[in-house]
C-alpha positions as CSV (number, residue, x, y, z in Angstrom):
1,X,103.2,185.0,202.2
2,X,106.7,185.9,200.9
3,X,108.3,183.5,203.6
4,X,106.0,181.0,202.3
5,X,107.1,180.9,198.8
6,X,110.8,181.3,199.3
7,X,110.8,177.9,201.6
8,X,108.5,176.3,198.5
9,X,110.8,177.4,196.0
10,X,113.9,176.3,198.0
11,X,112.3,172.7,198.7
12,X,112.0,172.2,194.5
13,X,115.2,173.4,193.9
14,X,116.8,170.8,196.3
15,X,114.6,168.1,194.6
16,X,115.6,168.8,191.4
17,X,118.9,168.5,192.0
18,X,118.8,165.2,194.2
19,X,116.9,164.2,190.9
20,X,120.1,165.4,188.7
21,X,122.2,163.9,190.9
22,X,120.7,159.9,190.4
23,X,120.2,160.4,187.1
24,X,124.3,161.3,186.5
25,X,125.0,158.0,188.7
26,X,123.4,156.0,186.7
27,X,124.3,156.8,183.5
28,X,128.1,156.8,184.9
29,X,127.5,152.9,185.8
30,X,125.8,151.9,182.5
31,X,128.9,153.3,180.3
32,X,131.5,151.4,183.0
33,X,129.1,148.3,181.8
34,X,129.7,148.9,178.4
35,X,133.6,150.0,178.4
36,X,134.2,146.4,180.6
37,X,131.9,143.7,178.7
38,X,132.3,140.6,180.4
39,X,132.8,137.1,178.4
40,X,130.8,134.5,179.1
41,X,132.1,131.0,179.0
42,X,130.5,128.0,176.9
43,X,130.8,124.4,177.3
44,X,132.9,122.2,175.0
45,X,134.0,118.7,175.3
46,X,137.7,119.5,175.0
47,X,136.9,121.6,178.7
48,X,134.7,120.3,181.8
49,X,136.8,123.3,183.7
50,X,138.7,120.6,185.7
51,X,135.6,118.2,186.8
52,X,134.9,114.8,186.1
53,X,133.4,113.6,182.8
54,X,130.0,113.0,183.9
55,X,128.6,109.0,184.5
56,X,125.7,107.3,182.5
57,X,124.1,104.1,182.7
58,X,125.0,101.9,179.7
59,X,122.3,99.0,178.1
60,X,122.6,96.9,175.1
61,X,120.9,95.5,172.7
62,X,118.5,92.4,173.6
63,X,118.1,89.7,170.7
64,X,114.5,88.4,171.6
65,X,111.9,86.2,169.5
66,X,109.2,88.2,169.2
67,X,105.3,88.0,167.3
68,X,103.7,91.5,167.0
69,X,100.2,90.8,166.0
70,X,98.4,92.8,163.3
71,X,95.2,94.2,164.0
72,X,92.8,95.3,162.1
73,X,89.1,95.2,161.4
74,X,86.4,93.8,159.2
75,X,82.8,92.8,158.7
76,X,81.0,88.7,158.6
77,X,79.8,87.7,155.4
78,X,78.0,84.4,154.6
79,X,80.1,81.6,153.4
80,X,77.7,81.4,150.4
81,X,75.3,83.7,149.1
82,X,72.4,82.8,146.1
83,X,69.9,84.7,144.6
84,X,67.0,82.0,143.4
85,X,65.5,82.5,140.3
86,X,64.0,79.8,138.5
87,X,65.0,77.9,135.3
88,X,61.7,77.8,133.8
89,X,58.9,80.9,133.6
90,X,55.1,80.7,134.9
91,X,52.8,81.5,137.5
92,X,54.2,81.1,141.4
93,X,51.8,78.9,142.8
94,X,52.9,78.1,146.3
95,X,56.0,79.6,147.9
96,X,57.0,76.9,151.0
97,X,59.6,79.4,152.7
98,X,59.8,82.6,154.3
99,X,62.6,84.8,155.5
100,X,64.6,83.0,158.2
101,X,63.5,79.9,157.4
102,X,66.1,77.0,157.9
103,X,66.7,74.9,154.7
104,X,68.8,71.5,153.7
105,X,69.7,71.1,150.3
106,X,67.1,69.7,147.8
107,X,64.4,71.2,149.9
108,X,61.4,72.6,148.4
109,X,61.8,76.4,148.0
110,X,58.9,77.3,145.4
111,X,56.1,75.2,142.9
112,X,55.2,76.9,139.9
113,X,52.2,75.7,138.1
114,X,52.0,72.5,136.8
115,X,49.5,72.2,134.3
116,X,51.4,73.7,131.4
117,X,54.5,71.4,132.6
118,X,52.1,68.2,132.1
119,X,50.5,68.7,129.2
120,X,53.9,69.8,127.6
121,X,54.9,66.2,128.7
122,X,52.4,64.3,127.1
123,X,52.0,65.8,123.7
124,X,55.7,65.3,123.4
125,X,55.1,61.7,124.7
126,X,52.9,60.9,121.6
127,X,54.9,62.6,119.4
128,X,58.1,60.5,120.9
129,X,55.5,57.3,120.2
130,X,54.4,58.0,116.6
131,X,58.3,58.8,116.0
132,X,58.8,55.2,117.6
133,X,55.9,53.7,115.0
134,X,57.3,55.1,111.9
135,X,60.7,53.6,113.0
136,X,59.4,50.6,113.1
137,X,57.5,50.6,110.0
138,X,60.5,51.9,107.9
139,X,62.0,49.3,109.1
140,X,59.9,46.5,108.6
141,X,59.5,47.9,105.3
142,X,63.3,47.9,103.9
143,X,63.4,44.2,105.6
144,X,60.9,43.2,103.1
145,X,62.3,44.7,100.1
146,X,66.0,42.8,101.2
147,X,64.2,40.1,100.7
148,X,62.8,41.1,97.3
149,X,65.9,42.2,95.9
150,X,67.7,38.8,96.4
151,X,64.9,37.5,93.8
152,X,65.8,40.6,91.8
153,X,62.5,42.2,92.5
154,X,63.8,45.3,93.4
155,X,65.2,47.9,91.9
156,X,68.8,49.5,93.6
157,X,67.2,53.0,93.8
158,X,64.0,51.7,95.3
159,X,66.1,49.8,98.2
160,X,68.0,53.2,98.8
161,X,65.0,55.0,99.3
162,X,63.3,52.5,101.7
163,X,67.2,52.8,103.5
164,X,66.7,56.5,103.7
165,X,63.1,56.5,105.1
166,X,64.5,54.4,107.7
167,X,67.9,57.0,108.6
168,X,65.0,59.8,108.6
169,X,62.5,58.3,111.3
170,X,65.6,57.1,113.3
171,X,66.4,60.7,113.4
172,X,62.7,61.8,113.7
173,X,62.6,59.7,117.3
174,X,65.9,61.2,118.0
175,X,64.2,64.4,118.4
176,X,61.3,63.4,119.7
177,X,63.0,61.9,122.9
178,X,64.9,65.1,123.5
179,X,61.9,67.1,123.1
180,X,60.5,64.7,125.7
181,X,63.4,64.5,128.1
182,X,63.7,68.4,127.4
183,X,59.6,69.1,128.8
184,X,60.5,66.3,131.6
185,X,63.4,68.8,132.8
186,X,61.0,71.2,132.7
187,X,58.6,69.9,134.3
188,X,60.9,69.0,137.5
189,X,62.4,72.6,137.6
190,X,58.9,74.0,138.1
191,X,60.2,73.1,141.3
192,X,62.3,74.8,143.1
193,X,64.6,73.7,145.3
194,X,67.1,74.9,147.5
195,X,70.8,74.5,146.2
196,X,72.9,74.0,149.6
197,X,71.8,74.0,153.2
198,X,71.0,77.2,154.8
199,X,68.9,80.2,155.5
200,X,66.2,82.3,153.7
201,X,67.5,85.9,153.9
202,X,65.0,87.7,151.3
203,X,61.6,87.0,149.5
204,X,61.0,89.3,146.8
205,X,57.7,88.0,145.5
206,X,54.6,86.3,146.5
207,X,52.1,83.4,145.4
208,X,50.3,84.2,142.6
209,X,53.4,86.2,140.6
210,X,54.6,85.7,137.1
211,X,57.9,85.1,136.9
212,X,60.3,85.1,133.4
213,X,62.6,82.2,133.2
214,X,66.2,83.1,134.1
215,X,67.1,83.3,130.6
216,X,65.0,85.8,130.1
217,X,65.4,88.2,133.5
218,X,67.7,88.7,136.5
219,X,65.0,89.4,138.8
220,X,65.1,87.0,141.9
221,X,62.4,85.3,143.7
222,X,64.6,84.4,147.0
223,X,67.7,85.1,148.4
224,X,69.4,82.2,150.6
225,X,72.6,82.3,152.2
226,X,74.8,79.9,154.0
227,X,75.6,80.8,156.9
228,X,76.6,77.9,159.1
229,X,80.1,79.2,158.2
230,X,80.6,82.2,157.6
231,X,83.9,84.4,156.2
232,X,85.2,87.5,157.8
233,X,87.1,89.7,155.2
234,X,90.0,92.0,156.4
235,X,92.1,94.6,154.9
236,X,95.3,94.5,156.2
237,X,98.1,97.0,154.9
238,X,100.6,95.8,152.3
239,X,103.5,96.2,154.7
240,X,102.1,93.3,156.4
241,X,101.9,91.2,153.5
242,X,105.2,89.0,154.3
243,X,104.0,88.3,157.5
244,X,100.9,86.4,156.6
245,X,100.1,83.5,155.5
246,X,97.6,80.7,154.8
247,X,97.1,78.9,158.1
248,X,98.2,81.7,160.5
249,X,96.7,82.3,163.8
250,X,93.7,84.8,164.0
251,X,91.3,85.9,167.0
252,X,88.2,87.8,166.1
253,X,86.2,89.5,169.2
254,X,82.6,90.8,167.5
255,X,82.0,93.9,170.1
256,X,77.9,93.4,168.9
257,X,78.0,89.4,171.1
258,X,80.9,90.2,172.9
259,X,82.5,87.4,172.2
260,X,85.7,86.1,170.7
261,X,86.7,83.4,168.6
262,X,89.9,81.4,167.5
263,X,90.1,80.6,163.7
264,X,93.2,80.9,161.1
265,X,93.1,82.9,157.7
266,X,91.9,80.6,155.2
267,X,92.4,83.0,152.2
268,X,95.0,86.0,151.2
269,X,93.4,87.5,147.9
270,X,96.3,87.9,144.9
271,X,94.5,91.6,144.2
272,X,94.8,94.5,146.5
273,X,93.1,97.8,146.3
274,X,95.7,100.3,145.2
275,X,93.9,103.6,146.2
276,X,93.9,102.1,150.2
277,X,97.1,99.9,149.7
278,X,95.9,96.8,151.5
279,X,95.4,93.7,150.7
280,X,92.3,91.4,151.9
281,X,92.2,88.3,153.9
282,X,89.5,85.7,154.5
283,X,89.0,84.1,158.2
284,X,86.4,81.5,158.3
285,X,84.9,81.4,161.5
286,X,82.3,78.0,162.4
287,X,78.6,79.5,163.2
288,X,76.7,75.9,163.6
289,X,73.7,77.7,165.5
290,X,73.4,80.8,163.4
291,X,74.3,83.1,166.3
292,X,77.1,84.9,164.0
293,X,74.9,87.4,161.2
294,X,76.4,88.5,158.0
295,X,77.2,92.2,158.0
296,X,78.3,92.9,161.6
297,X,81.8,94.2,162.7
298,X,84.2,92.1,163.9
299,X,87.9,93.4,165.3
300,X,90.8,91.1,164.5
301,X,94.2,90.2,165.8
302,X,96.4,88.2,163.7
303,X,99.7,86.9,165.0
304,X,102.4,85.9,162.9
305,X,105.2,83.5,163.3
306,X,107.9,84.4,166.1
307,X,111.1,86.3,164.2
308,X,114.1,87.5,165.8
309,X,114.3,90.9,167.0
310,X,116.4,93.7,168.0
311,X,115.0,95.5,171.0
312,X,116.8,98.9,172.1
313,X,117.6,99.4,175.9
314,X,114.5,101.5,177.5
315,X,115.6,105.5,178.2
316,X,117.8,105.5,175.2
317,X,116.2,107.0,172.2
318,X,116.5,110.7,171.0
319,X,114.0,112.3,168.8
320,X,111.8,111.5,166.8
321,X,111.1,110.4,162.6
322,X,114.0,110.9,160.6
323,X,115.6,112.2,163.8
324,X,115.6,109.3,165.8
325,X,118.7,108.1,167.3
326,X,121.1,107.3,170.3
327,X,124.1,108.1,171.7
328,X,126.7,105.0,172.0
329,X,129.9,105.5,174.5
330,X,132.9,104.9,172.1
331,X,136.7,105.2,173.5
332,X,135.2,106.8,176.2
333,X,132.9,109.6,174.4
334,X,129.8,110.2,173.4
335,X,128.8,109.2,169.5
336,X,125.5,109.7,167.9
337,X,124.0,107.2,165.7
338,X,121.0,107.8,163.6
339,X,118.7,104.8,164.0
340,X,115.1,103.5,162.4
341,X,113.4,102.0,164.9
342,X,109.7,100.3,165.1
343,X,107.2,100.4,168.1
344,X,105.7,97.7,169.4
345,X,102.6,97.1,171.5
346,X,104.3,96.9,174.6
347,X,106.0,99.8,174.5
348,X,109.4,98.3,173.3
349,X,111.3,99.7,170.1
350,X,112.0,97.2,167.7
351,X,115.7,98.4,166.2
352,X,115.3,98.1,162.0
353,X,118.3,99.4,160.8
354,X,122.4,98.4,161.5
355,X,123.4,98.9,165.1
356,X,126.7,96.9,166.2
357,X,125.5,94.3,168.5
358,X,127.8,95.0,171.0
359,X,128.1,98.7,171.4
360,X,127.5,100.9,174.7
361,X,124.1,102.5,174.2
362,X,123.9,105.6,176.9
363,X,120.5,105.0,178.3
364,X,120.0,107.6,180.9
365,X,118.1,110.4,181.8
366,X,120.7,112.8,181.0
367,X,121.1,111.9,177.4
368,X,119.4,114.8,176.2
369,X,122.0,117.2,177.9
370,X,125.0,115.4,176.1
371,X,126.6,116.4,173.0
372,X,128.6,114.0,170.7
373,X,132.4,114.3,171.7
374,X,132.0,114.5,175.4
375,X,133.8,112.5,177.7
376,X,131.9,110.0,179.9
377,X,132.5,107.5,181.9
378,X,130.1,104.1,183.4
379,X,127.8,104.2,186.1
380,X,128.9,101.4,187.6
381,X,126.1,100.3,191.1
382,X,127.7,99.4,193.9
């Protein structure tokens, strides 16, 4: 057992030190790392340590005609849009439309009832008549005392008043006939009839309702609107506002048909909504069989006249918002120029800010790795 534990004790002991002994090589090699730092170098554009300045592809800038069209969307309303209430009150007797009824203007919409109408007309037809009569017998009457008065047997005053009493029932028939022609009116409005040609959209009441004249309520009895044009209102934004104009090319697809149509804007209102900061425009859009319904969404693409453009070389822009910009070769190095630039719907960049028109724009792969002030030199293919 002895023997035992002196070999156990002797195999620690030469562990411990083969332990010690790693330990102290290490630490000897991590303070030589730190008495002899090493010095990286850096890149600079005075130094490419004795190699060639690298080569990049050059482009320019293309001067192109270009029309981006505007899209935006927007819903159909009818061309015209009227709620009917009549001119007259009384009692609905027959209604001759229902909702989606076609209609021509002057066609028969409502009839109220006529009795009141009629006997309105002829009291104030006798009352135009005995206004006629007394007219004529004032007259006859200062005739006669003309006469008289020539033989002096008539008084001044006495001629005067028979003069008056003529000048009165002139005036009494005066009233009479537009008391007459007033109940006629009347009488003809108790009909009601459509105002333009197009469809019933809404009946509010039925036969047998009271109904207040519109001077006296708001309330409508129909609702017709005309349709066989009809207006598709836009909001486009404000920043678009120099581009359009009355006249300008406009396709509207309506997803709900799937269909598309060709029209122009007809209308660019001179109010725009300042909490959205857009301004609204008015495509008219022919519906002759009623296929296109108020209300339903339309998409619209509006193309403005061609404008010369700018377009930037593809594989040459750097960054993005107010960091956007390219690199330019100039006496052989790189420049950066800070650039405002616009996308279009092809993918192109529309250049909006000054760019000289000739200058070497790097557009390469490798821009990103390239500083301002490095030498370069061109690509040039074999």
């Amino acid at each position: 057992a002895s023997q035992l534990l002196k070999r156990f004790m002797e195999h620690m002991f030469t562990r411990v030190q083969l332990h010690t002994m790693l330990l102290a090589a290490y630490l000897s090699i991590m303070l030589t790392a730190c008495d002899h730092s090493t010095t990286i170098p850096t890149a600079s554009p005075e130094s490419n340590n004795g190699s060639s300045p690298p080569q990049v592809q050059i482009g320019k800038l293309e001067q192109t005609q270009i029309s981006e069209p505007i899209y935006s969307t927007g819903t159909v309303v009818a061309h015209k849009t009227t709620s009917i209430v009549p001119l007259v009150g009384g009692l609905i007797e027959e209604i001759f439309v229902k909702v989606g009824d076609r209609v021509e203007q002057g066609d028969p919409l409502l009839r109220l009832r006529q009795r009141e109408f009629e006997l309105s007309v002829v009291r104030l037809t006798h009352a135009r008549d005995l206004a006629q009569a007394e007219l004529e017998d004032a007259q006859r009457d200062l005739d006669n005392a003309i006469k008289l008065s020539k033989r002096e047997a008539f008084s001044q005053e006495q001629l005067d008043d028979r003069r008056t009493r003529v000048s009165v029932s002139m005036s009494q028939l005066g009233i009479a006939e537009t008391n007459l022609s007033a109940a006629q009116q009347d009488l003809e409005d108790s009909f009601v009839k459509a105002p333009f040609r197009g469809v019933i959209t809404k009946r509010f009441v039925d036969e047998g309702s009271f109904v207040p004249s519109v001077m006296r309520s708001e309330s409508p009895v129909l609702q017709i609107q005309k349709i066989d044009i009809v207006v598709v209102v836009l909001f486009v934004p404000e920043i678009h506002l120099a581009s359009i104009s009355p006249g300008m090319r406009g396709v509207v697809h309506i997803p709900s048909l799937d269909q598309t149509f060709e029209s122009s804007v007809v209308l660019i209102n001179d109010s725009h909504d300042l909490k959205t900061r857009t301004i609204e425009v008015r495509i008219g859009i022919a519906n002759p069989d009623y296929l296109i319904k108020p209300g339903l969404f339309v998409e619209v693409e509006l193309y403005p006249e061609p404008h010369y453009a700018q377009i930037l070389p593809p594989e040459s822009i750097i960054g993005i918002g107010q960091d956007t910009h390219v690199l330019v070769m100039e006496d052989g190095k790189v420049k950066r120029v800070d650039l405002t630039v616009k996308g279009l719907s092809d993918g192109r960049l529309e250049l909006l800010s000054e760019l000289d028109p000739g200058a070497n724009i790097i557009a390469d792969k490798q821009r990103h790795t390239l500083e301002p002030g490095y030498p370069v030199t061109v690509d040039t293919p074999p």
